[in-house]
C-alpha positions as CSV (number, residue, x, y, z in Angstrom):
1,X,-17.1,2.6,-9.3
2,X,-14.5,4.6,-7.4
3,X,-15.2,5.1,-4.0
4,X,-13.4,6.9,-1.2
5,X,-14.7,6.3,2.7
6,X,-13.9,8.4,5.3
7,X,-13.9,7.1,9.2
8,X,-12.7,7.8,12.2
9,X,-14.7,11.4,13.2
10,X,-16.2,12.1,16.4
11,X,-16.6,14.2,19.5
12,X,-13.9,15.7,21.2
13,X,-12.3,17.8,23.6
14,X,-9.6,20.8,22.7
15,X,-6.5,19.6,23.1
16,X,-7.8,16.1,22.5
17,X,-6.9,13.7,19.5
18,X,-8.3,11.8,16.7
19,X,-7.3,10.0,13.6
20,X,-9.3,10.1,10.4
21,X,-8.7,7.2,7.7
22,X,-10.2,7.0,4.1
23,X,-9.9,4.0,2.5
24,X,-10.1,4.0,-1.3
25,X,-11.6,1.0,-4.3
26,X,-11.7,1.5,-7.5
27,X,-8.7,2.8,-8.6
28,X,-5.3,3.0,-8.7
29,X,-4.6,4.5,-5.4
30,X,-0.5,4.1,-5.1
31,X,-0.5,6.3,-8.5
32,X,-2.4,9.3,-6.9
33,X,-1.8,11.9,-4.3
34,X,-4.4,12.0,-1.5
35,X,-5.3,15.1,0.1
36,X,-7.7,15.9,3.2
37,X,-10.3,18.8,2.4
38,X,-12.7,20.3,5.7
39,X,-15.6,22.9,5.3
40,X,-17.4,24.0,8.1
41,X,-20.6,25.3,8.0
42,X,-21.1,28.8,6.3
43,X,-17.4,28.7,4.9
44,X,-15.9,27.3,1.6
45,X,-14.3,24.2,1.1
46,X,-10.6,24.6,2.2
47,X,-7.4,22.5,2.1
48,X,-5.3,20.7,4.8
49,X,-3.4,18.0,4.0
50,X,-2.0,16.8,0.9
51,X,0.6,13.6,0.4
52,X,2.4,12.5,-2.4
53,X,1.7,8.8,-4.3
54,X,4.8,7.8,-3.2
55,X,4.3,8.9,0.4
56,X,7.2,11.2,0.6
57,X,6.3,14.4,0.1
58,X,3.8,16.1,2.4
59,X,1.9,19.3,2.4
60,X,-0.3,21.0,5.0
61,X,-2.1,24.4,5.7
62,X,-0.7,26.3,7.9
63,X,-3.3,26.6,10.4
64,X,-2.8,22.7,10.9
65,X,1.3,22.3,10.1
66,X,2.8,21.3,13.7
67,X,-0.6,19.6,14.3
68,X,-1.8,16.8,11.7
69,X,0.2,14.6,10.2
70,X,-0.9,12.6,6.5
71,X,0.1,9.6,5.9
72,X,-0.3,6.8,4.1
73,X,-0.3,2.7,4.0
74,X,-0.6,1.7,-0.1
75,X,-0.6,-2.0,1.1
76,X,-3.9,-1.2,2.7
77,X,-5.2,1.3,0.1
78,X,-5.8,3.6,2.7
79,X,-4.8,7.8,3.8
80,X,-4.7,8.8,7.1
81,X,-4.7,11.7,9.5
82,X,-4.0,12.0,12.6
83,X,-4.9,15.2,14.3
84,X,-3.2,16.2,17.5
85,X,-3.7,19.5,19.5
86,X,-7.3,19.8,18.7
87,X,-9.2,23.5,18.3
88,X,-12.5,24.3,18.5
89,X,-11.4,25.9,14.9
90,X,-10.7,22.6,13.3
91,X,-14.9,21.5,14.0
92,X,-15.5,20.9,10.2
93,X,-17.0,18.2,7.9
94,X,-13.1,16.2,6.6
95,X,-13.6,14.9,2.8
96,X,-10.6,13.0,1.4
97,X,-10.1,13.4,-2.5
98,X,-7.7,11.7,-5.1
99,X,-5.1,14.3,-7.4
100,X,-6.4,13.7,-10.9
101,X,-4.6,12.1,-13.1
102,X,-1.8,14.0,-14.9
103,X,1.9,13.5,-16.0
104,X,4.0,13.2,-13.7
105,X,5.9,16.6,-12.9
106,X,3.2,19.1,-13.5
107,X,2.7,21.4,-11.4
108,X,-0.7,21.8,-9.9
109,X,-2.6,24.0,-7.0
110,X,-2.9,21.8,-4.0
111,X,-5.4,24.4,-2.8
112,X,-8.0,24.2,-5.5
113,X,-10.6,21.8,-5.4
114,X,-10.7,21.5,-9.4
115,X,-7.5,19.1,-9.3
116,X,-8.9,16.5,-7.4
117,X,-10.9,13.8,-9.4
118,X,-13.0,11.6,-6.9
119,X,-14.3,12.6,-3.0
120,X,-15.2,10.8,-0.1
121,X,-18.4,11.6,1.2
122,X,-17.0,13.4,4.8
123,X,-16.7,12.5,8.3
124,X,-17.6,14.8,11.5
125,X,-15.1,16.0,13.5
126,X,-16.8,18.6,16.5
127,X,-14.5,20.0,18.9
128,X,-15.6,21.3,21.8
129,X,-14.1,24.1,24.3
């Protein structure tokens, strides 16, 4: 009965803006890491954002670090990003996805899909040029 939403895609222009939020039921959401995933079409799921459960650590890709920003609001049960600077390169499908749970202080791959549990179905973000 987990279930993560994504909102908040869209059309819009390079150089344009646009924030994505996933809100998550179901489970213990202030206990996991949240990470944003995109996969355009023809390519392989890849990574871009990843924050901590506590909010205080962040991670990003680098074709996106400078650009995106992850957040989080626990109260709300709900991750964020908020994408700045817009590319026609960032046009993807944007899944959100929970870290499995694990004891705290292992070290995982942020990268690889197989360490996240539960996935939001996607939201469309199209940038245009």
């Amino acid at each position: 009965q987990v279930q993560l939403v994504e909102s908040g895609g869209g059309l819009v222009q390079a150089g344009g803006s646009l924030r994505l939020s996933c809100a998550a039921s179901g489970l213990a959401f202030s206990t996991r890491g949240m990470a944003w995933f995109r996969q355009a079409p023809g390519k392989e799921r890849e990574f871009a954002a990843r924050i901590s459960w506590a909010g205080d650590i962040t991670s990003y890709a680098g074709s996106v670090k400078g650009r995106f920003t992850i957040s989080r609001d626990n109260a709300k049960n709900t991750v964020y990003l908020q994408m700045n600077s817009l590319k026609p390169e960032d046009t993807a499908v944007y899944y959100c996805a929970s870290v499995g749970p694990r004891t705290g202080g292992t070290a995982y791959s942020i990268y690889d899909v197989a360490n996240y549990d539960y996935w939001g179905r996607g939201t469309q973000v199209t940038v245009s040029s």
